[in-house]
N, C-alpha and C positions, 0 to 999 in steps of 0.2 A: 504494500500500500504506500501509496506516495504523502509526505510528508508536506504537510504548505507551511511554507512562513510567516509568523505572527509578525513578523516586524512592515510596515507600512512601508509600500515602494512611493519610492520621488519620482513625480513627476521629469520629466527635462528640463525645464525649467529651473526645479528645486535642484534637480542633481548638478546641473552650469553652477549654481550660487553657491551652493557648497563647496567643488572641487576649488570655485576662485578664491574663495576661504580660508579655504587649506596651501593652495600655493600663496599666498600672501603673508599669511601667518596672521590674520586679523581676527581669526576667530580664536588662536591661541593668546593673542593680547585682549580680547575682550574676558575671557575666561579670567585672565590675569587680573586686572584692573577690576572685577566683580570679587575676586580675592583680598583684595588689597594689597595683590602684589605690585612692585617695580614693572613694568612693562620692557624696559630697556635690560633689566637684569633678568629677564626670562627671557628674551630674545639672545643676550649674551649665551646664557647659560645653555640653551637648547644648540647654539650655535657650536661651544666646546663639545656639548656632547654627540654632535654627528662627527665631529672630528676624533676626540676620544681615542676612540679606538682602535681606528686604524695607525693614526701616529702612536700609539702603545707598541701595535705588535711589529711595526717598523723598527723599533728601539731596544724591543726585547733580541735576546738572540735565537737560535735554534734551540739549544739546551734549557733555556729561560721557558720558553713556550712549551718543551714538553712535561716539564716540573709543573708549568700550572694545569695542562691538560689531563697529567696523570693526575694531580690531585683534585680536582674537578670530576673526574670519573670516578676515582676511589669514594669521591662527597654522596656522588647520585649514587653510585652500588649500593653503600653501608646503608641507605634509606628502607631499601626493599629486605633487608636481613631483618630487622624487629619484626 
């Protein structure tokens, strides 16, 4: 049996105004500013963190990356033993 989805589809309309939202970042500064957050210090912030990452594992070396991987794996395994 097929499965419908409870969540309401956007019109085209709705779906244009959202995607432009999302690429502008306006709707993550109004969330902001509904916070009482910094609007410029979450813009910062979101900004280091799509970089994060990738300048991390450019910096780490081979050996670094596998020490965190192994223990990253060893982390998720020991969950499923209790």
């Amino acid at each position: 049996m097929l499965k419908r989805s409870r969540t309401k589809r956007l019109d085209l309309n709705q779906l244009a105004s959202y995607i432009v939202k999302e690429a502008t970042g306006e709707e993550l500064l109004n969330k902001a500013v509904k916070e009482g957050k910094n609007p410029a210090a979450v813009l910062l912030g979101r900004l280091g963190g799509l970089k994060g990452g990738k300048a991390r594992a450019i910096k780490l070396s081979a050996e670094q990356r596998k020490e965190i991987a192994q223990k990253a794996a060893k982390k998720r395994w020991s969950q499923h033993e209790k």
